[in-house]
C-alpha positions in Angstrom: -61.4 -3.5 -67.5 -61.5 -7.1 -66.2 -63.0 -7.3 -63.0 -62.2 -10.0 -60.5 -65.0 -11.9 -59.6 -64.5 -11.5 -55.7 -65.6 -14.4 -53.2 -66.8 -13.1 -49.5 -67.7 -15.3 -46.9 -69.8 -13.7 -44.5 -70.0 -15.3 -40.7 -72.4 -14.3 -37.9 -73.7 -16.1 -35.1 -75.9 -14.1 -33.1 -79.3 -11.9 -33.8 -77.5 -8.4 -33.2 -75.2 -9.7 -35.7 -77.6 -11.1 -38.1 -79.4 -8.1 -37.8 -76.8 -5.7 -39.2 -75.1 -8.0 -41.3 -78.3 -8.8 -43.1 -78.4 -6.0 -45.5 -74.6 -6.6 -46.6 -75.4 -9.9 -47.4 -78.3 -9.3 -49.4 -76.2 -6.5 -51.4 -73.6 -9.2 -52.0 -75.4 -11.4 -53.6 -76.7 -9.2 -55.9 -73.6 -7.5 -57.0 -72.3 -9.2 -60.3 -68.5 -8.8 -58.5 -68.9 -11.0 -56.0 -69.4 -14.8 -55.1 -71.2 -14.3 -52.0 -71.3 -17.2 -49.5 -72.9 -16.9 -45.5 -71.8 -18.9 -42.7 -73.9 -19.1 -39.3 -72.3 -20.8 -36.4 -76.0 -20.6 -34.3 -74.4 -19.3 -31.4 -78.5 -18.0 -30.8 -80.1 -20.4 -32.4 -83.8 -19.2 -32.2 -83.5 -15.9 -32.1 -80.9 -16.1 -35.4 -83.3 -18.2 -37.4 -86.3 -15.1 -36.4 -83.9 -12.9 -38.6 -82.8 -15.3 -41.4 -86.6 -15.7 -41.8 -87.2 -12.2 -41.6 -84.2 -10.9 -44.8 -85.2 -14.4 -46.6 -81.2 -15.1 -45.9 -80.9 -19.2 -46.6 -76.8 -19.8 -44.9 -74.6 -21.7 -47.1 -73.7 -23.5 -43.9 -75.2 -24.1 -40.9 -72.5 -24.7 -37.8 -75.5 -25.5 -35.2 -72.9 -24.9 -32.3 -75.5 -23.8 -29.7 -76.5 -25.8 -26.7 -77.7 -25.2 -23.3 -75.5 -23.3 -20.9 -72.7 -22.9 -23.2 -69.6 -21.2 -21.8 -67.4 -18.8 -23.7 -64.5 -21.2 -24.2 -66.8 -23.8 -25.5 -68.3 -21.4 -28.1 -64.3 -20.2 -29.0 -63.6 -23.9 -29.7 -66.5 -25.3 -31.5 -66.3 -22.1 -33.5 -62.6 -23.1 -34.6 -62.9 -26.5 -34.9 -66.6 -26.5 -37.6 -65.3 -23.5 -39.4 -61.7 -24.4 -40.0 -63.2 -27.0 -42.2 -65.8 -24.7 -43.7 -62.6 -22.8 -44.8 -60.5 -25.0 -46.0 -63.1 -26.1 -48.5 -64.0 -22.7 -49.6 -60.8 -20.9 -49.5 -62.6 -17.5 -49.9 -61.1 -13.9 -51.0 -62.0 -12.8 -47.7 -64.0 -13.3 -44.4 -66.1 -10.8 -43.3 -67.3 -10.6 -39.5 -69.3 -8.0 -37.6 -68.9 -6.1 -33.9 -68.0 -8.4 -30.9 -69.6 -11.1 -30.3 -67.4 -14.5 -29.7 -68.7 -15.9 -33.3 -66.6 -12.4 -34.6 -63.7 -13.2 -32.5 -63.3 -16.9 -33.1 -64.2 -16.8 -36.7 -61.3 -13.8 -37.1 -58.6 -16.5 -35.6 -60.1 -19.0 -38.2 -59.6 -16.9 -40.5 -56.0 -15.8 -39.6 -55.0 -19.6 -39.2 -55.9 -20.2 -43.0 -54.1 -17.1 -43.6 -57.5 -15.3 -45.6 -57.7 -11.8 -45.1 -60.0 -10.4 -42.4 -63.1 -7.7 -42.7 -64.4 -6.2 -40.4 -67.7 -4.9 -40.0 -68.4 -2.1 -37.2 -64.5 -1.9 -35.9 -63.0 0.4 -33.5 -66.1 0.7 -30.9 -64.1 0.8 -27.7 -64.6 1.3 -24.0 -61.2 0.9 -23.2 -62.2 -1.2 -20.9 -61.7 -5.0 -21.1 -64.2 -6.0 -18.7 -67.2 -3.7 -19.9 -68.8 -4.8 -22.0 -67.5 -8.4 -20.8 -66.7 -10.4 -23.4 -67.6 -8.0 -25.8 -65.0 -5.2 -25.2 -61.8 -8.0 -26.0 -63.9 -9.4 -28.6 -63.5 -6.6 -30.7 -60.1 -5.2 -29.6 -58.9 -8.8 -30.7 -60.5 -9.2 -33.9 -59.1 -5.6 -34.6 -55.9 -7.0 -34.5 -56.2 -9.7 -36.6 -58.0 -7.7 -39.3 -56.9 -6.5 -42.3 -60.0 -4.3 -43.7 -61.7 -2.0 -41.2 -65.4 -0.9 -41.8 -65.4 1.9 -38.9 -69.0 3.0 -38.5 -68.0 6.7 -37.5 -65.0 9.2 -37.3 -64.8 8.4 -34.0 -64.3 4.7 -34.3 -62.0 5.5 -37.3 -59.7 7.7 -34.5 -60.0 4.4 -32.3 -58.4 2.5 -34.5 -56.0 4.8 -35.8 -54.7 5.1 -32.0 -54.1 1.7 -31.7 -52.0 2.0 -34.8 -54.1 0.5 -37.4 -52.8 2.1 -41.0 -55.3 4.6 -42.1 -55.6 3.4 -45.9 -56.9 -0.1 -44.4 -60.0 2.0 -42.5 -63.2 3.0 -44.2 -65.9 5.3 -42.3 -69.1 3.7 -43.7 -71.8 4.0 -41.5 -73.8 1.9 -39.4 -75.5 -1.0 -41.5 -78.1 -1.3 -38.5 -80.0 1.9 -40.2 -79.8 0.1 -43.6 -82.3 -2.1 -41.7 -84.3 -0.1 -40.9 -85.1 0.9 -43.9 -86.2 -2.7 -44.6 -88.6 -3.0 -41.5 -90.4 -0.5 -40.6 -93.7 -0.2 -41.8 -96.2 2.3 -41.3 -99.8 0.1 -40.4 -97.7 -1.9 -37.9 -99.8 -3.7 -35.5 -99.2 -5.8 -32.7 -101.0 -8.2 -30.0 -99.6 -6.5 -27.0 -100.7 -2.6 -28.5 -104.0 -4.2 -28.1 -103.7 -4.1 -24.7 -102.5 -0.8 -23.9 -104.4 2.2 -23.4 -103.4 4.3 -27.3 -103.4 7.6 -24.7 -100.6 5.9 -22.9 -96.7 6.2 -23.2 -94.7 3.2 -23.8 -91.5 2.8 -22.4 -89.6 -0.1 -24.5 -87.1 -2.2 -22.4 -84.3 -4.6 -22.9 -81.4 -6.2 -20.4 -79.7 -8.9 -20.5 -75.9 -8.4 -20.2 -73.9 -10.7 -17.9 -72.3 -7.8 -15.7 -76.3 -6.6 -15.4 -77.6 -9.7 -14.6 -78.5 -10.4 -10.6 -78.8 -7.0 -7.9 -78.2 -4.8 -11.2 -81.1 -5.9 -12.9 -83.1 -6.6 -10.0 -82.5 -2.6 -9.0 -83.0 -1.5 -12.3 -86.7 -3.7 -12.4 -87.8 -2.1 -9.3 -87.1 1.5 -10.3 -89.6 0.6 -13.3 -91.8 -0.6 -10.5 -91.7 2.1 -8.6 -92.3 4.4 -11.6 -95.2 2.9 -12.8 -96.8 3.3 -9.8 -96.3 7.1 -10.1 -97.3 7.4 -13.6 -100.7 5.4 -14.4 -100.9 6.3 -18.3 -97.3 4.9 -18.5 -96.8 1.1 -20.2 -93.4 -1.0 -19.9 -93.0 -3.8 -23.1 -90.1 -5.9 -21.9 -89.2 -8.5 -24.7 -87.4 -11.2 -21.9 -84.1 -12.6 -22.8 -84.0 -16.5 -23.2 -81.5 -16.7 -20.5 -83.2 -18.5 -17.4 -81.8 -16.3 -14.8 -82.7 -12.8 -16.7 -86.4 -14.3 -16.8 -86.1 -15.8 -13.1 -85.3 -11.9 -12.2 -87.9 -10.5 -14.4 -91.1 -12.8 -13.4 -89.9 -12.0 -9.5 -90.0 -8.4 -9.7 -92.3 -7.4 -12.8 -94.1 -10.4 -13.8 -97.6 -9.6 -11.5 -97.3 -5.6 -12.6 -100.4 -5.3 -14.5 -99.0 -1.9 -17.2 -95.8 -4.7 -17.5 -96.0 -6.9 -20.6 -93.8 -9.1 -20.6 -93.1 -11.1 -24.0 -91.6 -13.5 -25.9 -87.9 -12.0 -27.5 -89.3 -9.9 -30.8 -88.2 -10.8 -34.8 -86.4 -7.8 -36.0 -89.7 -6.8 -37.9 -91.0 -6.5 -34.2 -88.4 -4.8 -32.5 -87.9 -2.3 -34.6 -91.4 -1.3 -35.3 -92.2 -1.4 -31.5 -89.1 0.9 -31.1 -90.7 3.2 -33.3 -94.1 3.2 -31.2 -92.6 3.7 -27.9 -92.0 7.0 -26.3 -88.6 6.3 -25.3 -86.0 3.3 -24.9 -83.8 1.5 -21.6 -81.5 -1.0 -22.8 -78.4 -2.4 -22.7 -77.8 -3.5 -25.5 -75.4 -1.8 -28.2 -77.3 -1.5 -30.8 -80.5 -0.1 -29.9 -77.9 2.6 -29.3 -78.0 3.3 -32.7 -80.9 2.3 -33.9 -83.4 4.4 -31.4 -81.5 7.9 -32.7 -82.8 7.2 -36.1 -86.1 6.7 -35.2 -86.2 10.0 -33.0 -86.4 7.9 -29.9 -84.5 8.7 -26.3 -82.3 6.3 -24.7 -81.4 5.7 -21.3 -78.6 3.2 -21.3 -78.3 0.8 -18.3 -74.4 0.9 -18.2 -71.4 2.9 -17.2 -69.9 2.8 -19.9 -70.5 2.9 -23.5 -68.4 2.0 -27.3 -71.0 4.5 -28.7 -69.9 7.8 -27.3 -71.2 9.6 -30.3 -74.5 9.1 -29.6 -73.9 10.8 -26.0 -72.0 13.3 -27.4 -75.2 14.2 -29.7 -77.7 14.1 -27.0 -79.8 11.0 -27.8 -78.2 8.8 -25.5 -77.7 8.9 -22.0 -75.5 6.6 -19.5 -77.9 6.2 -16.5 -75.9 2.7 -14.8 -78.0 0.6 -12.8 -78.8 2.4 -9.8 -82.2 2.3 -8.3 -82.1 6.1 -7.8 -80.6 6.8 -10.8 -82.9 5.0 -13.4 -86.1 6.2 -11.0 -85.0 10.0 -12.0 -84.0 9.6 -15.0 -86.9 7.5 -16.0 -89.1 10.6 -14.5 -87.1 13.2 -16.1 -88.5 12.0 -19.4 -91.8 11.3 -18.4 -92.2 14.7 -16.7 -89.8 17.1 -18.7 -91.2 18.2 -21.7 -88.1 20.5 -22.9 -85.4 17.2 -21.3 -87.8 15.1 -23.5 -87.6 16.7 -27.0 -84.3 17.8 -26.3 -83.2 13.9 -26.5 -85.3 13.2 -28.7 -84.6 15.9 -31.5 -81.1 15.4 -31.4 -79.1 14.2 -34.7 -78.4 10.2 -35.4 -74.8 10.3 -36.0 -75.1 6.7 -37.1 -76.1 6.0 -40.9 -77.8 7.3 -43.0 -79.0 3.9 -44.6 -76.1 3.2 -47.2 -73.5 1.8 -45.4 -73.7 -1.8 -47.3 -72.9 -0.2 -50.0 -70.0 1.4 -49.2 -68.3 -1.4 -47.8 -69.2 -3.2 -51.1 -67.3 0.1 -52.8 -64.5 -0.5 -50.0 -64.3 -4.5 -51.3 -64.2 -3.0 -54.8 -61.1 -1.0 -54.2 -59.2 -3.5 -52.2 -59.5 -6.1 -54.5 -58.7 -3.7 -57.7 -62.1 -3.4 -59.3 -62.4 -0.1 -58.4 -59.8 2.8 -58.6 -61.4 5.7 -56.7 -61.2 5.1 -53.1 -65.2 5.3 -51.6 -65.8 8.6 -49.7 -66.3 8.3 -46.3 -69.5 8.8 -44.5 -69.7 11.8 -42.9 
């Protein structure tokens, strides 16, 4: 059987993308089926090139859009205009683009105005709620309508899609490619500069916020609670890895920054994240996925929204939606510090995420739309 030699362009922009994108990319390129070519539009400059650096990923092109205090619209549009040509002169099989960042969305228009077909990585994550996440929430609703391959990470995002009418033979439940990273990162004799200066008796709370609805009296209540905390628990450690954003460090260095168990640090390399994930007794965040990722590595988390496009980790008991309240995130901060049985409860609870081989499903899923393949991939269960 001849098989078509199949040419995916990969575009990210962002370290959360980067991050779960990596491990398709590096399966790409070393599949004999594909031509395999990776866009970045920089949309985080830095904190991309950490991850690049980090999976040895060298980008085929480079858009460089990022600048200080770039607005959405002016990400949308330099996104459009650099890639457009990028496409033109590849004309590729298909684009592939992950989640919901505005990279995803804007490169899924590109891609629909050069009438390529559309993948997408991690579809059907919903809120239902256009404003939370902000942008993120349109950001994916929109590229899910301009896509024509859905790589659903669970059932549930599969029933997403499938209410919003997407056909069903277009959707394939592969996972989450964030725990195929994992696999590539964590390493058993980690060490760090800022374990060095906690007490190895003490519990380590890992934190990260940065979302734009958080940032200001959110944040600001959420930082004291941890405050107030502390000051109730003296074998109890906070690393926050500080968002480059000015005003989430402005808020940070106010309230935390002269706490002496606070360290705050520089943002982390993947390597670093995930290994001090794996150290830490439990996790607050914001972010999406540390959702995922903390369940595989047995850690609680205590998410600093309302809502979430991950119900399936709340559902399993790993995750919890706290919201920003100072007298919410005080308790629940305690609950786990002081519960035993709330603790390992959380903790214990099933990842219903990955199980570490979702690149290669979606390569199987690439396979069987193009032809190469007749068998339609299993879904991940």
């Amino acid at each position: 059987m001849f098989l078509k030699k199949i040419k995916v362009m990969t575009v990210f922009g962002t370290r959360p993308e980067a991050i779960k994108m990596a491990p398709l990319v590096l399966a790409l390129k070393k599949n004999k089926n594909f031509e395999a070519l990776t866009v970045v539009t920089a949309q985080h400059r830095e904190m991309l090139d950490q991850v690049l650096k980090t999976f040895n990923i060298r980008p085929d092109y480079d858009l460089n859009i990022m600048h200080a205090n770039q607005t959405l619209g002016e990400i949308t549009a330099n996104v459009l205009k650099l890639l457009n040509k990028v496409l033109e002169k590849e004309q590729p099989d298909i684009v592939l683009v992950h989640g919901d960042t505005t990279t995803t969305f804007a490169a899924g228009v590109s891609a629909f105005y050069q009438k390529i077909p559309l993948g997408h990585v991690e579809a059907g994550l919903r809120t239902w709620n256009k404003y939370s996440p902000y942008p993120e929430e349109m950001n994916r609703q929109m590229t899910d309508v301009l896509s024509d391959l859905y790589f659903a990470p669970t059932k549930q995002s599969k029933k997403n899609l499938l209410r919003e009418g997407h056909a069903e033979k277009k959707i394939f439940v592969t996972g989450n490619t964030a725990i195929d990273a994992l696999n590539e990162t964590i390493r058993d004799n980690y060490r760090h500069e800022t374990l060095k200066k906690i007490d190895p008796q003490h519990k380590i709370v890992l934190l990260t916020m940065h979302r734009r609805e958080n940032q200001g009296d959110p944040m600001k209540d959420v930082f004291l609670a941890v405050r107030e905390v502390l000051q109730s628990h003296p074998d109890v450690d906070v690393i926050y890895p500080m968002h480059l954003n000015p005003k989430v460090r402005k808020i940070a260095r106010e309230v935390l920054g002269n706490f002496e168990r606070v360290h705050l640090i520089e943002p982390l390399d993947v390597v670093d994240f995930h290994n001090l994930s794996a150290k830490s007794y439990f996790i607050m965040t914001d972010s999406g996925g540390v959702q995922e990722e903390a369940p595989a590595l047995g850690k609680p988390v205590l998410v600093l929204r309302d809502t979430t496009e991950r119900p399936e980790g709340v559902t399993a008991g790993t995750l919890k939606l706290i919201g920003t309240e100072f007298d919410d995130v005080k308790k629940e901060m305690e609950k786990l510090l002081d519960d035993q049985a709330a603790y390992t409860e959380m903790s214990e609870a099933n990842n219903p995420y990955g199980d570490g081989h979702a690149a290669e499903r979606i390569i199987e899923s690439l396979n069987y739309f193009f032809g190469n393949q007749k068998k339609r991939p299993v879904d991940f269960q």
